[in-house]
Short mmCIF file of the C-alpha atoms (twelve columns), coordinates in Angstrom:
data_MODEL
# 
_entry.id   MODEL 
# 
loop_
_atom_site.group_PDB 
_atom_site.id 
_atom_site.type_symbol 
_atom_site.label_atom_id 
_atom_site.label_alt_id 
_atom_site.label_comp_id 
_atom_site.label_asym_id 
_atom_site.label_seq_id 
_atom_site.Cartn_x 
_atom_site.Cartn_y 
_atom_site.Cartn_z 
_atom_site.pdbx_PDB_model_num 
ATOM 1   C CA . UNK A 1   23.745 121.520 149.760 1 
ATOM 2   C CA . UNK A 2   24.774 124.590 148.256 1 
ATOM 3   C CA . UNK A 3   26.473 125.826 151.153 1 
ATOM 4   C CA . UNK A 4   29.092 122.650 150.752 1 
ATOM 5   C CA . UNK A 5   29.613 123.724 147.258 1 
ATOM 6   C CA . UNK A 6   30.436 127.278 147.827 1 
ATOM 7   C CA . UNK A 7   32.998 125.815 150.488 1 
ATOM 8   C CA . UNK A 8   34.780 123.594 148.270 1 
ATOM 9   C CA . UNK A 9   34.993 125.955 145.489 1 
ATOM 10  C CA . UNK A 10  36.294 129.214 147.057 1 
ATOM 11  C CA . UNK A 11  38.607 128.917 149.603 1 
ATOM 12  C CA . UNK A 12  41.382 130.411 147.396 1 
ATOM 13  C CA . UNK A 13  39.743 133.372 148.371 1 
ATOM 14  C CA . UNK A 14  42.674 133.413 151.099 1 
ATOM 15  C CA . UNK A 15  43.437 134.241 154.847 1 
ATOM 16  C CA . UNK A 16  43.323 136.907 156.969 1 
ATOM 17  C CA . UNK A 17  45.872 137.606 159.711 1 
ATOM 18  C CA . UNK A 18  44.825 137.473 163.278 1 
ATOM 19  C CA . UNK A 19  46.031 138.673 166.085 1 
ATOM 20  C CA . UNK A 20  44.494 135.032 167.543 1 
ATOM 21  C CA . UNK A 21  44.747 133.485 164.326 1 
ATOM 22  C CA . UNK A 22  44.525 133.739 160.720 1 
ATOM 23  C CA . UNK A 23  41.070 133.312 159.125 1 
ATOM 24  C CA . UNK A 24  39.364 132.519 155.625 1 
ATOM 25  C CA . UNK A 25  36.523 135.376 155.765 1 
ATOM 26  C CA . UNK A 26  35.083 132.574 153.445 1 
ATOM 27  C CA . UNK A 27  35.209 129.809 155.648 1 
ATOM 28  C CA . UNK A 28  33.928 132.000 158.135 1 
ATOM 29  C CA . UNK A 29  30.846 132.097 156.276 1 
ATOM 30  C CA . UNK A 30  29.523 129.020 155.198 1 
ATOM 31  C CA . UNK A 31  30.248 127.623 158.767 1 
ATOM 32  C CA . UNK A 32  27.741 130.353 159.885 1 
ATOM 33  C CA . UNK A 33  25.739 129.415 157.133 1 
ATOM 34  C CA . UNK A 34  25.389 126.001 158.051 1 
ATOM 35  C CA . UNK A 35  25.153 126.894 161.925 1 
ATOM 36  C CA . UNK A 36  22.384 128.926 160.916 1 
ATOM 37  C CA . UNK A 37  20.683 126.195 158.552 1 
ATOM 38  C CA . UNK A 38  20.446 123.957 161.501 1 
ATOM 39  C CA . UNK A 39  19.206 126.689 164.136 1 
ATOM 40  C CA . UNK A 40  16.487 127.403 161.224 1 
ATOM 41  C CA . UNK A 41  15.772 123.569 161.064 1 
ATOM 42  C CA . UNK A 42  15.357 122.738 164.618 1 
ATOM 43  C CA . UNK A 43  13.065 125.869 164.817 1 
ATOM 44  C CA . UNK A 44  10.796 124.609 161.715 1 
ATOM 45  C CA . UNK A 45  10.798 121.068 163.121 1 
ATOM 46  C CA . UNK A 46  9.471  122.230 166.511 1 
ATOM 47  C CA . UNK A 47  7.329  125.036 165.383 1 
ATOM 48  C CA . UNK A 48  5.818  123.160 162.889 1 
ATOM 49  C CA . UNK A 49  5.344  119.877 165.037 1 
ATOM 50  C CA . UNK A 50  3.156  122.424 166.951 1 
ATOM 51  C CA . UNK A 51  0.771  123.982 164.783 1 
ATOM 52  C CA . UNK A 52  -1.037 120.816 163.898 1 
ATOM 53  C CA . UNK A 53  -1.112 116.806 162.586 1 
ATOM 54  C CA . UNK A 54  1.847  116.069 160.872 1 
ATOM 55  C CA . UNK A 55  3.485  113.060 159.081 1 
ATOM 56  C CA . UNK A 56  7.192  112.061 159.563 1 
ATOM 57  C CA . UNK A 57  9.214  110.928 156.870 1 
ATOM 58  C CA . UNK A 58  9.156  107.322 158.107 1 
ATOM 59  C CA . UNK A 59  5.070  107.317 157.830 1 
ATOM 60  C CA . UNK A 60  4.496  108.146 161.730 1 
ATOM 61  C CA . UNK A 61  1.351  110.523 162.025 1 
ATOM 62  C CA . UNK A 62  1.495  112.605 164.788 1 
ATOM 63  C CA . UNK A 63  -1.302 115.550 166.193 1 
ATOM 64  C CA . UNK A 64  -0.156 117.768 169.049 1 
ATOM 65  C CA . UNK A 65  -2.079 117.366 171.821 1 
ATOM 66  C CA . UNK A 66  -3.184 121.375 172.047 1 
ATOM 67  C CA . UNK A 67  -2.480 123.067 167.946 1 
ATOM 68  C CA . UNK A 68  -0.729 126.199 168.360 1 
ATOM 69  C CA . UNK A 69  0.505  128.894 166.098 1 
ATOM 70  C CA . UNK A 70  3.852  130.310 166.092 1 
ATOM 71  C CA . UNK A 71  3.520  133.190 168.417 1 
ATOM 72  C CA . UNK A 72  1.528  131.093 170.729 1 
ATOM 73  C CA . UNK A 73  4.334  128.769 170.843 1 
ATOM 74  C CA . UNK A 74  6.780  131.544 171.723 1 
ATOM 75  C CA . UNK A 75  4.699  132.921 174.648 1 
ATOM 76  C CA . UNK A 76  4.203  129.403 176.057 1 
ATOM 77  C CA . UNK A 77  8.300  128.444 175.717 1 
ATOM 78  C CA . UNK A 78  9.370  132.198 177.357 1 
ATOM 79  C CA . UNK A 79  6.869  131.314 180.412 1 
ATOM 80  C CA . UNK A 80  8.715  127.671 180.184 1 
ATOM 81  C CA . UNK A 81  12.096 129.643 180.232 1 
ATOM 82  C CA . UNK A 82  11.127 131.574 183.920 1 
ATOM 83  C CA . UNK A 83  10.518 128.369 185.288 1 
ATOM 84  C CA . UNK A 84  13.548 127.587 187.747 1 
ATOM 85  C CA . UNK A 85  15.181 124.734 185.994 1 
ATOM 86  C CA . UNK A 86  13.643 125.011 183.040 1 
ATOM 87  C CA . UNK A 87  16.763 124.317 180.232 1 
ATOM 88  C CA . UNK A 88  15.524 126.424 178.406 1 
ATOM 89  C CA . UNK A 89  17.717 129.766 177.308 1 
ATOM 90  C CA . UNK A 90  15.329 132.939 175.429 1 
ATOM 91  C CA . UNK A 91  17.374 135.065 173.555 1 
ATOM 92  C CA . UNK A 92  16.033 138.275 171.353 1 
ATOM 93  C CA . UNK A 93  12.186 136.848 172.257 1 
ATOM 94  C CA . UNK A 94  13.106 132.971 171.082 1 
ATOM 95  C CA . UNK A 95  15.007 130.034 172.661 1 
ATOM 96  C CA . UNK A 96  17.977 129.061 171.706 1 
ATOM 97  C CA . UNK A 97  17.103 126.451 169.149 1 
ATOM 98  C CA . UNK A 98  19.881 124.674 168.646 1 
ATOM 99  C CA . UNK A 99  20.816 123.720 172.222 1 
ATOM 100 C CA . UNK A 100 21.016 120.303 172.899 1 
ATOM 101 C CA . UNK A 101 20.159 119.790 176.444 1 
ATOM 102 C CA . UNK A 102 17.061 122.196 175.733 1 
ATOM 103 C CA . UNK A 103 15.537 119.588 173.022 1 
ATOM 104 C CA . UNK A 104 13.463 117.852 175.097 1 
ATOM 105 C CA . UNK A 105 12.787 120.731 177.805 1 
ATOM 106 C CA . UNK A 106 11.598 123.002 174.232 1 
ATOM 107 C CA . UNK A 107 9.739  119.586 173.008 1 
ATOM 108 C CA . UNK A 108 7.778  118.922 176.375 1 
ATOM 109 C CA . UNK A 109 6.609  122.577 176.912 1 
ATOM 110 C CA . UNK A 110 4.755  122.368 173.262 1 
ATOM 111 C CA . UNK A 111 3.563  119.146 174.106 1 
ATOM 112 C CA . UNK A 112 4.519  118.116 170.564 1 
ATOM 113 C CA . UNK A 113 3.712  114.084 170.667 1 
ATOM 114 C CA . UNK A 114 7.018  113.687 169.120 1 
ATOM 115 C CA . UNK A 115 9.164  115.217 171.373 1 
ATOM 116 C CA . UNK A 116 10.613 111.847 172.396 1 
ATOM 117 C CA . UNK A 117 11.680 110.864 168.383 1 
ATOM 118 C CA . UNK A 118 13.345 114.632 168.510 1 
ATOM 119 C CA . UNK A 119 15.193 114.550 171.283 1 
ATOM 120 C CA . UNK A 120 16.804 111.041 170.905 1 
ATOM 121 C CA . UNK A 121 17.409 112.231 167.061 1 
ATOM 122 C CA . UNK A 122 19.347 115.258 167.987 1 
ATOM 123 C CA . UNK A 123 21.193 113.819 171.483 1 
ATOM 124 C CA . UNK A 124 22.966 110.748 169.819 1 
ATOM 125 C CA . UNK A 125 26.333 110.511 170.204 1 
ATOM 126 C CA . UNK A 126 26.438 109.328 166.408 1 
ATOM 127 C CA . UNK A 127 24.834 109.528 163.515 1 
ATOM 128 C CA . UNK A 128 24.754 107.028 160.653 1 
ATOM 129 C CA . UNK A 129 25.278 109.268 157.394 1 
ATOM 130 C CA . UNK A 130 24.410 107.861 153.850 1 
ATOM 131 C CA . UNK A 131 27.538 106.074 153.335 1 
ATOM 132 C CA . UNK A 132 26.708 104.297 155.750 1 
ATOM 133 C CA . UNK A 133 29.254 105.420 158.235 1 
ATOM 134 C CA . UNK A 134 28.553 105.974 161.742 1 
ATOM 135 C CA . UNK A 135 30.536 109.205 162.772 1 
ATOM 136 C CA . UNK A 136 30.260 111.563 166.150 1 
ATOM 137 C CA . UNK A 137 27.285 114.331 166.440 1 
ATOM 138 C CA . UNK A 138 29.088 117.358 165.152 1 
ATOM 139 C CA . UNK A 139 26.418 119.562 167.048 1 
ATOM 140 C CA . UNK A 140 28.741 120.914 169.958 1 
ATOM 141 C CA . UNK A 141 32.112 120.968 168.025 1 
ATOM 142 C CA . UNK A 142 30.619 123.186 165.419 1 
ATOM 143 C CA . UNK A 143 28.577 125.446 167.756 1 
ATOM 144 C CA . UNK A 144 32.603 126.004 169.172 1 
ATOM 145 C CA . UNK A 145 33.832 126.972 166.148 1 
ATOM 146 C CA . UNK A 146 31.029 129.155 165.357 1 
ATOM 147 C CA . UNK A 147 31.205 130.633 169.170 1 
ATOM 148 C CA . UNK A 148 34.730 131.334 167.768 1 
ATOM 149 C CA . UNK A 149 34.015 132.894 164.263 1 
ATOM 150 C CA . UNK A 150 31.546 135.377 165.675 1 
ATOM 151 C CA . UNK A 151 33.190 136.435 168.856 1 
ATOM 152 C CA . UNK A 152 36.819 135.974 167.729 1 
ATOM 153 C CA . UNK A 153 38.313 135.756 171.504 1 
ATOM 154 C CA . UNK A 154 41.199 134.263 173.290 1 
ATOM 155 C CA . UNK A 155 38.651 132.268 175.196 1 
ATOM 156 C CA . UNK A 156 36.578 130.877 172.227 1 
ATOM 157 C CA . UNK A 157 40.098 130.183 170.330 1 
ATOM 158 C CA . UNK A 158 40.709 127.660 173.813 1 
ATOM 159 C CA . UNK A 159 37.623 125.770 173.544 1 
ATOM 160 C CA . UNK A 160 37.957 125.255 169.548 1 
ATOM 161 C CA . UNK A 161 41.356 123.886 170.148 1 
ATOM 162 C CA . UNK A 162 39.996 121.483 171.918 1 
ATOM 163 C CA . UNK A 163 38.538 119.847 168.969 1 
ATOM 164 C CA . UNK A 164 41.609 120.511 166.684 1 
ATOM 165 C CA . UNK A 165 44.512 118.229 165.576 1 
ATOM 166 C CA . UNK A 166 47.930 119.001 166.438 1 
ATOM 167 C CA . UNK A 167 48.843 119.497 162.544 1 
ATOM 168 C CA . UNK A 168 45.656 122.398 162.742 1 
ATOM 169 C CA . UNK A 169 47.168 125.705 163.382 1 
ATOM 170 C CA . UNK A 170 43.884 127.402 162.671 1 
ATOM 171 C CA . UNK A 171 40.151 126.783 161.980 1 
ATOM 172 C CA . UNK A 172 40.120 126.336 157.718 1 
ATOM 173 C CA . UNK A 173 42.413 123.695 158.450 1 
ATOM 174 C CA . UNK A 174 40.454 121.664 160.559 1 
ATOM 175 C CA . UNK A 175 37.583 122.220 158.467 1 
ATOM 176 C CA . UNK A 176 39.611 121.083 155.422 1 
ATOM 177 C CA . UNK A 177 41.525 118.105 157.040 1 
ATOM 178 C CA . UNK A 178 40.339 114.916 155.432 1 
ATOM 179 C CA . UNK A 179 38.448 112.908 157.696 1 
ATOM 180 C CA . UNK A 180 36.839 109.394 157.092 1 
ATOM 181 C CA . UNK A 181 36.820 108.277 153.478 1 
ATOM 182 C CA . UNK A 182 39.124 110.599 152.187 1 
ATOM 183 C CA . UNK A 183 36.258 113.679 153.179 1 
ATOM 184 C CA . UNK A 184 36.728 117.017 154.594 1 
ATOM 185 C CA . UNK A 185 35.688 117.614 158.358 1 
ATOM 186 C CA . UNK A 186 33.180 120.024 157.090 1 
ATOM 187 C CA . UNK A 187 31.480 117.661 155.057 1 
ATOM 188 C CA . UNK A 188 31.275 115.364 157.885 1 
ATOM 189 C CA . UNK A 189 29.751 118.329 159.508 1 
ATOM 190 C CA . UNK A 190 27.214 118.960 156.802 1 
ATOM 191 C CA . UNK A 191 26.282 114.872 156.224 1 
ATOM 192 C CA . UNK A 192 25.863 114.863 159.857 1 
ATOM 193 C CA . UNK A 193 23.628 116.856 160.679 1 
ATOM 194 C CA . UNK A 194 21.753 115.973 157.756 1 
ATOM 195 C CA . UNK A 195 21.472 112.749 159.389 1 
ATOM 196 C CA . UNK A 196 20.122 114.543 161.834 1 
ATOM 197 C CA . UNK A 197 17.704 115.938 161.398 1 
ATOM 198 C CA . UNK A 198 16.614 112.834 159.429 1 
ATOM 199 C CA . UNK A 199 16.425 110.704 162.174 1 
ATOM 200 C CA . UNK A 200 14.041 113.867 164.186 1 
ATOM 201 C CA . UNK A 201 11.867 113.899 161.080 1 
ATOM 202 C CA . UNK A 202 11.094 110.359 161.405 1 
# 
């Protein structure tokens, strides 16, 4: 993933001080690059689970009870999101993709017949990656530190910590502490949810 490789290669790029605390402006970005790569994937996967018959990767075929195109999609999942209860959260015209405990709410309202193989893809608790480790869904831990990045509060700073090591005094060093195998935490992050969406492609 090119986003790993940019990582690896440029943090010399340096900090910046904080009044919260100090940040690599280069860090900053491929996390939001890689938040953004799996918002973008969990859109495609749904959207285009929707729009007709479609093969997973493991040689499931699977045909939506009721084709629909994007835009059709959208008006049926905002009408889903008035619904008292719903789970699901519209923001700028669009759900929030990425949400977890929307999956199967976002799944159900497109009546995609594999809503089921989605959902239990992106709620594990962990994910084997190719190495054949089994390591925890990085999903909510990197939607904190992305919460974080783009707001840049006292508040978001609280819930990252959370997630930190005591050694971590700010966020490149918690994505740079090694973490199984001798790997950073952001390549955890990355082979994660690569894993992923793997298993919701199946």
């Amino acid at each position: 993933m090119a986003v790993r490789s940019v990582f690896h290669e440029g943090h010399a790029s340096g900090d910046v001080d904080c009044a919260i605390m100090p940040y690599c402006p280069l860090d900053d970005g491929c996390l939001i690059s890689l938040w953004d790569a799996w918002n973008r994937f969990m859109r495609s996967i749904y959207l285009g689970s929707a729009a007709g018959p479609t093969s997973g990767i493991g040689g499931q075929h699977y045909t939506p009870t009721q084709p629909r195109d994007e835009s059709e999609c959208l008006r049926v999942l905002v009408l889903a999101a008035g619904q008292k209860g719903s789970g699901i959260t519209i923001s700028a015209g669009e759900p929030k993709w990425f949400v977890v405990s929307s999956v199967y709410a976002i799944a159900t309202s497109l009546e995609l017949p594999n809503a089921t193989a989605i959902a239990n893809a992106v709620t594990q608790n962990t994910i084997q990656v190719d190495s054949g480790d089994r390591i925890d869904n990085p999903v909510e831990e990197i939607r904190a530190f992305r919460n974080y990045v783009a707001h840049k509060s006292h508040a978001e700073a609280s819930r990252l910590r959370a997630f930190m090591s005591s050694g971590d005094s700010d966020l490149s060093d918690h994505m740079h502490e090694k973490a199984r195998g001798g790997v950073t935490r952001f390549d955890d992050w990355v082979d994660g949810l690569i894993g992923l969406a793997w298993d919701a492609a199946l």
